[in-house]
C-alpha positions as CSV (number, residue, x, y, z in Angstrom):
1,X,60.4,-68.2,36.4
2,X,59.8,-64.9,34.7
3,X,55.8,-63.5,35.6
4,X,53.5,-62.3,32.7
5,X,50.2,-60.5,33.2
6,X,47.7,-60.6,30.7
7,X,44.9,-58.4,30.8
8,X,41.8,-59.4,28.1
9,X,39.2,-57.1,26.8
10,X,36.0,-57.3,24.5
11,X,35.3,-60.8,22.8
12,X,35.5,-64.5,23.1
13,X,38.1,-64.4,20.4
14,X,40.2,-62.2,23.0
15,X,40.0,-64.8,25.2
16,X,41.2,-67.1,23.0
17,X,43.8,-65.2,21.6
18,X,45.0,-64.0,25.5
19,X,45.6,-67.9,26.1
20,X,47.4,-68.6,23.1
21,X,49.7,-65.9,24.0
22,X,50.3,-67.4,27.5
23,X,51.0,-70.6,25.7
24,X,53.3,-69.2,23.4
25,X,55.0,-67.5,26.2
26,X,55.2,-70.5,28.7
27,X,58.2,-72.2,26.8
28,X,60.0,-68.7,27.3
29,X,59.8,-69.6,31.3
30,X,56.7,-67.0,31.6
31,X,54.2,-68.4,34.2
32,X,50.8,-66.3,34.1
33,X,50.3,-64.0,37.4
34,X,47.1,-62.2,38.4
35,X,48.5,-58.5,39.7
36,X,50.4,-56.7,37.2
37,X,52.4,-55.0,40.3
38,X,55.2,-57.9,40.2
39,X,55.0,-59.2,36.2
40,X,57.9,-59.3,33.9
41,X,55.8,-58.7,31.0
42,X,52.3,-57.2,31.3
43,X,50.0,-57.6,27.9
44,X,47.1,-55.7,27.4
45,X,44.8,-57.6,24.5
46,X,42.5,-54.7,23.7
47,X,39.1,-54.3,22.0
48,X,38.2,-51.2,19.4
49,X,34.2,-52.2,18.9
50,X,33.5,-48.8,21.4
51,X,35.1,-46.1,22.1
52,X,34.7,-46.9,25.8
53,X,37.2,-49.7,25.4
54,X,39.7,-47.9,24.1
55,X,39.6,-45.4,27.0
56,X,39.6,-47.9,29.4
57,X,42.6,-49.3,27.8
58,X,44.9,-45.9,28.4
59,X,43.8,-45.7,31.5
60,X,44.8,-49.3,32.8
61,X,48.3,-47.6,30.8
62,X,48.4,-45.0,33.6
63,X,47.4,-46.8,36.4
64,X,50.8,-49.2,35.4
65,X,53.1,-46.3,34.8
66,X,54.0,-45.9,38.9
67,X,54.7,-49.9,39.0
68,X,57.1,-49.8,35.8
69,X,58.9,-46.6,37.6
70,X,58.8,-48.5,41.2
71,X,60.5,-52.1,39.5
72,X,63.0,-49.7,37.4
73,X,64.1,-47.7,40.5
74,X,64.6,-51.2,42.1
75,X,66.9,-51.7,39.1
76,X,64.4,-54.8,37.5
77,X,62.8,-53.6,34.1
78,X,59.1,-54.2,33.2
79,X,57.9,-54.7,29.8
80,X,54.7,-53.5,28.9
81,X,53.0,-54.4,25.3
82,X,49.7,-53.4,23.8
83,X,47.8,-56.4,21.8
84,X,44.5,-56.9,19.9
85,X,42.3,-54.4,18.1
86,X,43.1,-51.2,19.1
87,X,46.9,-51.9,19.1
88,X,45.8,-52.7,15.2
89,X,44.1,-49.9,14.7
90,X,46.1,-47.0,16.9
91,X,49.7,-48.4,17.0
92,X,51.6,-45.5,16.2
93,X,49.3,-43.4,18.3
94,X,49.5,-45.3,21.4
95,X,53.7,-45.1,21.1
96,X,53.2,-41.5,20.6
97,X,50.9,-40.8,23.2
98,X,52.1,-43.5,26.3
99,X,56.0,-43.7,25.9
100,X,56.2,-46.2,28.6
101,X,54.6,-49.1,26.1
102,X,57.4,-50.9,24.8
103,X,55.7,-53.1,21.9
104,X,52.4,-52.7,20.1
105,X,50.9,-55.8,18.2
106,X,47.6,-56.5,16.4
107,X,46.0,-59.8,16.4
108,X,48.0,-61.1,13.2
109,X,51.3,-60.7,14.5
110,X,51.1,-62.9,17.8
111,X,52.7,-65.7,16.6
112,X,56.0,-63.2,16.6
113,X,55.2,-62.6,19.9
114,X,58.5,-64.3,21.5
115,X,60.4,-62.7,18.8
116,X,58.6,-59.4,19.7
117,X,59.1,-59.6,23.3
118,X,63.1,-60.8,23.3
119,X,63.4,-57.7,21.1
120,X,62.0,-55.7,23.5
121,X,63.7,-56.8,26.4
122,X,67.2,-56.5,25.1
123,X,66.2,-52.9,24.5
124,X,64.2,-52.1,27.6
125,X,67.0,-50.4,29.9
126,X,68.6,-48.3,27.1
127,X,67.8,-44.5,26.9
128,X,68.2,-43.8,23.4
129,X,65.1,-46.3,23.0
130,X,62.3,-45.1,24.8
131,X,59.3,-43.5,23.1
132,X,60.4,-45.6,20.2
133,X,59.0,-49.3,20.9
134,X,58.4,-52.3,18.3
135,X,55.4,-51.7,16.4
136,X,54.1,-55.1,14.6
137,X,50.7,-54.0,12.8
138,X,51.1,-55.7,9.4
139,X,49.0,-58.4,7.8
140,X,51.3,-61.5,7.2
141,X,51.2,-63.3,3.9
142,X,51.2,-66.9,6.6
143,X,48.5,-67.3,9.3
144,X,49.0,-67.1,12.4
145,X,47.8,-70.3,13.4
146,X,50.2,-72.3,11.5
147,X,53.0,-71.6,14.1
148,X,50.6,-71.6,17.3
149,X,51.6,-74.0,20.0
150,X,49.6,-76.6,20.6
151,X,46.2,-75.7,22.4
152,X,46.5,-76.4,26.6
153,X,43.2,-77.1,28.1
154,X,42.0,-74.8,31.5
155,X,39.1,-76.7,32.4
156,X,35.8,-78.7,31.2
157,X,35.1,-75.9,28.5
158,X,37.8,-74.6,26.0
159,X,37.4,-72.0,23.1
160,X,39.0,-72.8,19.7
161,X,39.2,-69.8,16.9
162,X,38.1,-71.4,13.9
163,X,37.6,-68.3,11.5
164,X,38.8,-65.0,11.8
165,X,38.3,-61.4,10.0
166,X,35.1,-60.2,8.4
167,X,34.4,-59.2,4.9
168,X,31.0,-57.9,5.6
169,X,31.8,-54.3,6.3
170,X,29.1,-52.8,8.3
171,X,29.4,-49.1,8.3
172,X,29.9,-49.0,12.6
173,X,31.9,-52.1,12.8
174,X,36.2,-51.8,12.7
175,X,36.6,-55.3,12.6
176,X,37.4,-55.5,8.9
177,X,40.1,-52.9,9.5
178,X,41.7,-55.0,12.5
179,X,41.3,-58.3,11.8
180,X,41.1,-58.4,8.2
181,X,39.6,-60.4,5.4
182,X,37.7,-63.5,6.3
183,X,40.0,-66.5,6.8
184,X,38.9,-70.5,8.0
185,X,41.3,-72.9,9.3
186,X,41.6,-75.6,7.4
187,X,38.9,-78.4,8.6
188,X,41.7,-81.0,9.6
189,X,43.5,-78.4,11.7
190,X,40.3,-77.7,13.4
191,X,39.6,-81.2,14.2
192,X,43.3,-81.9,15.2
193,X,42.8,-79.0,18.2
194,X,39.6,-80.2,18.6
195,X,40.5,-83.9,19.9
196,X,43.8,-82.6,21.6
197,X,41.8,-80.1,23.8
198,X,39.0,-83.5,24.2
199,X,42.1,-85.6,25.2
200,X,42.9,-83.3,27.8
201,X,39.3,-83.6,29.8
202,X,37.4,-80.8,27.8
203,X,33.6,-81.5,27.3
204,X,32.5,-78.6,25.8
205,X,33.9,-76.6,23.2
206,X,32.6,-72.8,21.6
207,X,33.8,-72.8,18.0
208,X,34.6,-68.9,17.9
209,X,35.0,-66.3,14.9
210,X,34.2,-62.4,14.5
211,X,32.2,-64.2,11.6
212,X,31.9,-67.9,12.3
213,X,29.4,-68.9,9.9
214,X,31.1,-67.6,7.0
215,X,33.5,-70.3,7.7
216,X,34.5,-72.1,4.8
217,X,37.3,-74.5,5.8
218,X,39.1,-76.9,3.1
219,X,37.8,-80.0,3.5
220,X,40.8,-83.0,4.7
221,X,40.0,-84.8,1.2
222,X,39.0,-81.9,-1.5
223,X,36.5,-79.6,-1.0
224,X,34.9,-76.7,1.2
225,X,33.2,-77.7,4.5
226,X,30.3,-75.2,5.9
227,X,30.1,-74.3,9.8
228,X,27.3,-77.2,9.5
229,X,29.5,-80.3,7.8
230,X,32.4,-79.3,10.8
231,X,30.1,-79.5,13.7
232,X,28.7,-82.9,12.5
233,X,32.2,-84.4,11.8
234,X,33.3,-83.3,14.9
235,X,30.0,-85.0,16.3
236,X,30.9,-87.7,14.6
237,X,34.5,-88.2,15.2
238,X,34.8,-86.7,19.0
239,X,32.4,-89.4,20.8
240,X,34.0,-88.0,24.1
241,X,33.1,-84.4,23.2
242,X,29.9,-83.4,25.0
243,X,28.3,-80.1,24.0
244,X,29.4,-77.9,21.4
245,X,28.5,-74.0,20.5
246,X,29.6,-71.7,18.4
247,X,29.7,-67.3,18.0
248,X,29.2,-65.1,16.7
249,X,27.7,-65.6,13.6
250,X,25.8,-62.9,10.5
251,X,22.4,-63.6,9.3
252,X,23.4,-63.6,5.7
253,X,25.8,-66.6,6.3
254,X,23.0,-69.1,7.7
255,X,22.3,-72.0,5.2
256,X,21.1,-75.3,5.4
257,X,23.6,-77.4,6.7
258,X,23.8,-74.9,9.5
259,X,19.6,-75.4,10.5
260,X,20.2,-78.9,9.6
261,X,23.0,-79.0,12.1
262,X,20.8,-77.6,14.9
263,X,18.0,-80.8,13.9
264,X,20.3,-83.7,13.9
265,X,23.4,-83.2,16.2
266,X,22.4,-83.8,19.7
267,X,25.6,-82.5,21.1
268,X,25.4,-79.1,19.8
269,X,23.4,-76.4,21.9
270,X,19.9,-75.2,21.5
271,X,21.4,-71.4,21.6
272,X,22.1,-69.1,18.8
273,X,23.9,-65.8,19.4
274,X,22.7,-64.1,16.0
275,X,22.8,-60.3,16.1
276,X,19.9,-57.7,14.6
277,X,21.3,-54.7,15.4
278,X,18.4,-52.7,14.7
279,X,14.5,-53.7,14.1
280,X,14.2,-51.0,11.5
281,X,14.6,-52.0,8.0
282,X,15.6,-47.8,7.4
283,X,18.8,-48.3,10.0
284,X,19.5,-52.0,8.8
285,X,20.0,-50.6,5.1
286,X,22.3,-47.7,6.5
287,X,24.3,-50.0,8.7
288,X,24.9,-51.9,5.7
289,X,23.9,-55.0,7.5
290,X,22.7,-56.7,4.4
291,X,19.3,-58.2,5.6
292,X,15.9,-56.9,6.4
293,X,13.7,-57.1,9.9
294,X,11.6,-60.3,7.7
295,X,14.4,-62.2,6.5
296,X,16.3,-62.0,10.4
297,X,12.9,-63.4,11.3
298,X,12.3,-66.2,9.1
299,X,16.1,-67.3,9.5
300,X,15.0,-67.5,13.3
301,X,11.7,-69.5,12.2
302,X,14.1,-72.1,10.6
303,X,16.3,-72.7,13.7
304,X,12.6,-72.9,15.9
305,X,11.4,-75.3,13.7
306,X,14.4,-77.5,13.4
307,X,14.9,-77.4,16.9
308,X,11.9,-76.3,18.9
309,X,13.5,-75.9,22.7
310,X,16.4,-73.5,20.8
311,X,16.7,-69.9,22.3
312,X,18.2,-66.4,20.9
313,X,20.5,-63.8,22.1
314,X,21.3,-61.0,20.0
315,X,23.3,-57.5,19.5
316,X,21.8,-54.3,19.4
317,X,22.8,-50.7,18.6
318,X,21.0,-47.6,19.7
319,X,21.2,-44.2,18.5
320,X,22.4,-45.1,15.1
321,X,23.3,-41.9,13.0
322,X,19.6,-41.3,11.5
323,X,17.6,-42.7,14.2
324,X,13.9,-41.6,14.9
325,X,12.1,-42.5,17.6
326,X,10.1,-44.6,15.5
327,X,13.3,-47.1,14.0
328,X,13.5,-46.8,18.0
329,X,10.1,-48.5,18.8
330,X,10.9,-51.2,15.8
331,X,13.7,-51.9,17.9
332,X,11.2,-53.1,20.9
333,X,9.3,-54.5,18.6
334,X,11.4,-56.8,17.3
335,X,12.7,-57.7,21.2
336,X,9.5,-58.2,21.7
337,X,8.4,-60.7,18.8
338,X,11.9,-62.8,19.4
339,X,11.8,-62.6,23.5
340,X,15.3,-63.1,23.6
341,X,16.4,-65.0,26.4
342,X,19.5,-62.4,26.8
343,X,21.0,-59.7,24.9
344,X,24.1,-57.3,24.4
345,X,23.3,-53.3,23.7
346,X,25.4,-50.1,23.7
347,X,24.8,-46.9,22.2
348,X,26.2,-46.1,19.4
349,X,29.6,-45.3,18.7
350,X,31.7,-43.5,16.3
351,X,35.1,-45.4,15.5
352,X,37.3,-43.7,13.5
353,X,37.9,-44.7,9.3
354,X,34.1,-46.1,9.7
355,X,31.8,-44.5,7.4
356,X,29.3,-44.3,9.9
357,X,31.5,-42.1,11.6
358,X,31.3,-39.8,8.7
359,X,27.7,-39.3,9.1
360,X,25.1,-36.2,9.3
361,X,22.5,-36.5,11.5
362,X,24.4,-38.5,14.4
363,X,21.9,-38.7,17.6
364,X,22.7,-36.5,20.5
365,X,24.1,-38.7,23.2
366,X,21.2,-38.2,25.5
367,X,18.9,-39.3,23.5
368,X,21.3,-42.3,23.0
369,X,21.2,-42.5,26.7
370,X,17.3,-42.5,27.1
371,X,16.7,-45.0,24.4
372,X,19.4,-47.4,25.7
373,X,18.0,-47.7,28.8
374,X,14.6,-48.4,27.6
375,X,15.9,-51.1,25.5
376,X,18.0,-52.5,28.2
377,X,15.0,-52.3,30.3
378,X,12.6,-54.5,28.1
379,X,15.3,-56.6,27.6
380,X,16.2,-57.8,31.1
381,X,12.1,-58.3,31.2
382,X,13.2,-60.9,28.8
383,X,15.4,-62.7,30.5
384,X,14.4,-62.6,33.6
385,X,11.3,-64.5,32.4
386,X,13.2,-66.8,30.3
387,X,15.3,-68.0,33.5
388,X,12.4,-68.1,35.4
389,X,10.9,-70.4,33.2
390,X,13.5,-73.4,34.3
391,X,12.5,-73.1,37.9
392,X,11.0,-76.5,38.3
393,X,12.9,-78.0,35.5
394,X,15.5,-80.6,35.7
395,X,18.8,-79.8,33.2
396,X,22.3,-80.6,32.2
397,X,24.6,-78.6,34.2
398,X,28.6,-78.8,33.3
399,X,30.7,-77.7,36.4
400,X,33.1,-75.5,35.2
401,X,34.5,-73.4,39.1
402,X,34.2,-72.6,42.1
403,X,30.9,-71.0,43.0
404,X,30.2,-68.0,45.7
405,X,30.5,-70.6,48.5
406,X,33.0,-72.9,49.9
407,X,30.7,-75.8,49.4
408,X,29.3,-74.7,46.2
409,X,30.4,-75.1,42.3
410,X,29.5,-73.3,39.3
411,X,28.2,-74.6,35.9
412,X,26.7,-73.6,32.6
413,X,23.5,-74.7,31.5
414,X,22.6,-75.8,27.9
415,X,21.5,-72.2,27.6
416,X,24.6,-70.7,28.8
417,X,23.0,-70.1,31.9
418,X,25.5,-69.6,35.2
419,X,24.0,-72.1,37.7
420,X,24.7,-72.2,40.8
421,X,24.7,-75.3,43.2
422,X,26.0,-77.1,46.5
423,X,28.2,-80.0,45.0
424,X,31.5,-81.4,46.2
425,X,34.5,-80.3,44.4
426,X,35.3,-83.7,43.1
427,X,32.2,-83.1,40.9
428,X,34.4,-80.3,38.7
429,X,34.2,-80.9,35.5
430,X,31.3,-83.4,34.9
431,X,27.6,-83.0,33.4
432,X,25.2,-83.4,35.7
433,X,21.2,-83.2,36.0
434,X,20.2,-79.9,38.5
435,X,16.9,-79.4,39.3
436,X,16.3,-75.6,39.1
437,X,15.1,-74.1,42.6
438,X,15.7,-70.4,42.0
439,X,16.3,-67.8,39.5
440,X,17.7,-64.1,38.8
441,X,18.6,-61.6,36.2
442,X,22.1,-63.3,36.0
443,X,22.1,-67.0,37.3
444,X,20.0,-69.8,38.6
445,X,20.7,-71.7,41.5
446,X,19.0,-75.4,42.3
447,X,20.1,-78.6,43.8
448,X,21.9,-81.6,42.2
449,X,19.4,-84.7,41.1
450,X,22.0,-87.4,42.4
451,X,23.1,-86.5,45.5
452,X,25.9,-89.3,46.1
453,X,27.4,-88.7,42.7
């Protein structure tokens, strides 16, 4: 068996994507390997939302150079590819500028990837080819999905891409660049993945898209179904699926179905990832985000009163070319009229061919500092209160791994919560009631409710 290494950066749709490429390889005799040192093949499925991830991604680059030179002066070659977003946006930059990467390919191209990677291992020991790999960074007429293997389950809870692109274009964000224009699977397709990943033991599926509740799906007999109509005809026909979720989703795509979704379909989760950005309706207007600081809070009024015991988790940017301290304290503000139960933030930054990038009056990066680290501060208030509330309070737990301890497994709560908990390993993989005992930043920890289960 031949070793690949796959290394995953940014999003859930990474993830998903990382796994489709170890499925696509597996036929090819690639088994998956932890350590890059002794792979065949090592993929790096990069991320271009920050400029951070980008860097971290030529670094991992030179960290592999010395293993590619070791395996070649042992006389075995080592392919190394660049995947995802950055490989979309960069490509011929990162052939120019790390000559050791033998095949660049963005996240349209992976069902070539066996085509991709014989190519480049028939050329990887000659001379004449090196600084001069296979760059796939084209958007295909055919999707991708339609020559995707069939999905292999990894446990209790599975991820399955169900919409992909953005046609939003927010003035930070590089995701229409990378991943294109909005696309949904078709509904049956969906479904189809859906029960072959239930028949295979998963309870718990996240329906995933850089835009997930734009998705607009032909229906199996005519018509368009909604993010709402899937999730209650996969209630409805998946009686051995137990939760469902979905992310990330835009304000400006909420409808009906979708709050009427969160009121009638038991198995779906009372949590909602549904970014702000910014609490200032100056910034929110300049980010091109398309709705105001009132209308993201009525949207959230919906979901509370269709599903009271629902909780929010959001994105936020700081240091937005433009921003005062006062579209600053609207940012707290807002954080503090939601009291989100957790929350993503990062200071703002430029990616290039954004037009934010293009902007006057960017913010000097340590005032971006300062104001990041308030923000973060207030927020983890949040959520530390929020996680202290289940102390005392008896909830579905679905172990998903191992926990810190020998005798101890992992789970998610309904809130995506880690939990923590002594439980025989026999137990992996069911729902179970825990009885919270403790509670931190991160993860609770408490005590199963049936002890001989």
């Amino acid at each position: 068996m031949k070793k690949v290494h796959i290394k995953t950066y940014g999003c859930q749709m990474n993830v998903y994507d990382s796994q489709r490429m170890a499925d696509l390889l597996s036929p090819l005799g690639f088994e998956e390997t932890a350590t890059p040192e002794d792979a065949d093949l090592v993929i790096l499925n990069t991320c271009h939302i920050r400029e951070k991830a980008s860097e971290k991604m030529y670094s991992d680059l030179g960290r592999l150079k010395p293993h590619k030179e070791a395996r070649q002066e042992e006389g075995k070659s080592q392919i190394i590819a660049v995947a995802g977003c950055t490989a979309q946006a960069e490509g011929a930059q990162i052939m120019k500028r790390m000559p050791l990467v033998d095949a660049v390919f963005g996240p349209q191209s992976y069902h070539k990837l066996p085509e991709i990677i014989a190519r480049a291992m028939r050329s990887a020991d000659k001379e004449e080819r090196r600084g001069r790999g296979i760059l796939e960074v084209d958007f295909p007429a055919e999707s991708k999905f339609d020559s995707l293997p069939d999905a292999r389950a990894q446990g209790p809870a599975a991820f399955l891409a169900i919409q992909e692109g953005c046609d939003k274009f927010c003035h930070f964000c590089v995701v229409p660049y990378t991943r294109g224009a909005e696309f949904s699977r078709p509904a049956a397709d969906v479904l189809k993945e859906a029960k072959a990943l239930v028949d295979q033991g998963v309870k718990e599926i996240t329906l995933l898209g850089q835009n997930v509740n734009a998705y607009h799906g032909d229906g199996p007999g005519g018509g368009t179904w909604s993010l709402g109509r899937l999730i209650m005809e996969m209630a409805q026909r998946l009686p051995d699926l137990r939760r469902l979720r979905y992310m990330t989703s835009h304000p400006r795509d909420v409808d009906e179905s979708l709050v009427a979704a969160h009121r009638d379909v038991g198995i779906l989760m009372p949590y909602l990832h549904l970014p702000v950005q910014a609490g200032s309706d100056k910034i929110l207007k300049a980010m091109n985000r398309q709705h105001t600081r009132d209308t993201y809070l009525r949207i959230l009024d919906q979901f509370r009163n269709a599903r009271p015991d629902i909780a929010f988790t959001s994105d936020f940017i700081v240091g937005y070319p433009g921003e005062t301290e006062e579209d600053f304290e609207d940012t707290l503000r807002i954080v503090r009229e939601v009291g989100y139960a957790a929350a993503y933030s990062f200071a703002y930054s430029k990616r290039p061919g954004t037009p934010a990038a293009a902007l006057e009056h960017q913010v000097a990066e340590e005032v971006k500092k300062e104001r990041l680290s308030r923000l973060q501060a207030l927020l983890q208030e949040y959520q530390k209160a929020f996680n202290a509330s289940m102390i005392g309070r008896t909830i579905d737990v679905l172990f998903e791994r191992d926990g810190r301890y020998e005798d101890q497994l992992m789970g998610r709560s309904p809130y995506l919560q880690s939990v923590h908990v002594k439980a025989p390993k026999r137990l992996m993989g069911e729902i179970l009631p825990v009885t919270i005992t403790g509670a931190t930043l991160s993860s609770l920890s408490g005590q199963l409710d049936i002890i001989d289960a």
